[in-house]
C-alpha positions as CSV (number, residue, x, y, z in Angstrom):
1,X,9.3,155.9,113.3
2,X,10.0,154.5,109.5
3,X,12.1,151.9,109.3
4,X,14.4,152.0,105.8
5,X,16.3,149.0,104.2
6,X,19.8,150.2,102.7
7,X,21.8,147.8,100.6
8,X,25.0,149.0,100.4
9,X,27.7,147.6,97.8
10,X,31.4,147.9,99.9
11,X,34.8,146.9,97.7
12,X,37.6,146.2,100.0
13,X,41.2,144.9,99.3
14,X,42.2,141.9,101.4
15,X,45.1,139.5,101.7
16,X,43.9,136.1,99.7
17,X,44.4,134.3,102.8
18,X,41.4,136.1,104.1
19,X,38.2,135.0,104.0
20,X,35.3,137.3,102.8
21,X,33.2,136.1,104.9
22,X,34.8,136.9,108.3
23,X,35.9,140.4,106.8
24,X,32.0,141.5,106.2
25,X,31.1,140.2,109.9
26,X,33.6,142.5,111.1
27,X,32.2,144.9,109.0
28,X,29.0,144.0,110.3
29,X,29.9,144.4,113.9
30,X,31.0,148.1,113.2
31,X,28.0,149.1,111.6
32,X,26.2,147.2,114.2
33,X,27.5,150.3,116.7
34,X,26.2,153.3,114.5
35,X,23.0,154.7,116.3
36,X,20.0,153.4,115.1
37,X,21.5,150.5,113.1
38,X,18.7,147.2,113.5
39,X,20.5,144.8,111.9
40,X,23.6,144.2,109.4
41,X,24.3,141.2,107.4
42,X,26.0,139.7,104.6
43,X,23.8,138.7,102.1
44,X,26.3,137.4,99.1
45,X,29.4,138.5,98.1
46,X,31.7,138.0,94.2
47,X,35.4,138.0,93.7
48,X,37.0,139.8,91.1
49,X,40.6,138.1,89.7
50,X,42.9,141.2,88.8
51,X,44.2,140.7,85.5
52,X,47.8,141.9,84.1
């Protein structure tokens, strides 16, 4: 059986009070569940200000 690495950019929309970090381990824990799925982790993560 191959195994495959698969980085995947995901852009979410969060309150500020939210921390990006606890979002992606939820995030991680779904993916966790899809068949197959080895592991799942976050390995950095930017913030973009909206301007206007």
């Amino acid at each position: 059986m191959a195994v495959t690495n698969l980085f995947i950019k995901v852009e979410i929309e969060h309150d500020q009070r939210e921390e990006p970090q606890k979002l992606s381990a939820e995030i991680c824990r779904n993916i966790l569940k899809v068949h197959g799925v080895r592991s799942a982790e976050l390995s950095s993560f930017t913030t973009v200000e909206e301007s206007g």
